[in-house]
Steps between C-alpha positions, in 0.01 A plus 500: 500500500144713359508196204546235743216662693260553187566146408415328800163739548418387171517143507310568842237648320451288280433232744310625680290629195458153350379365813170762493216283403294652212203741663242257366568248717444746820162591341420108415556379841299848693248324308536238694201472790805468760779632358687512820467151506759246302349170557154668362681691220710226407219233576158538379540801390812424246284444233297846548811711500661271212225580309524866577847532370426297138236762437649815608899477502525500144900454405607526876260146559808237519726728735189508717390128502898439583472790774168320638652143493823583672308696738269236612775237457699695764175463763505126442210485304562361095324688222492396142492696201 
């Protein structure tokens, strides 16, 4: 029953730790002049806090682009890479 238990908070964990988007992508969109707001984060301002991340997430960049994009994909508003 404890290994049953273990096993199933594990693979919970896990989860839930892959779906934390890398802290560089929190600090590229505060950048943002809104970043409360998708449709400017994700809009006009895409490029900014693109930018931001190729210049200061180092190995973590592509988790955070994919982060970004799926973010603003999931407000209805397309981002490219």
């Amino acid at each position: 029953m404890q290994t049953t238990f273990f096993a199933l908070f594990l693979a919970l964990f896990a989860r839930i730790a892959l779906a934390v988007p890398p802290a560089c992508l929190l600090h590229a969109v505060n950048t943002a002049d809104a970043p409360g707001d998708m449709s400017a984060v994700c809009g006009d301002g895409a490029t900014d806090v693109q930018s931001y991340m190729a210049g200061n997430c180092g190995n973590m960049e592509g988790d955070a682009q994919k982060a970004f994009i799926a973010t603003c994909s999931s407000a209805g508003i397309e981002v490219g890479m």
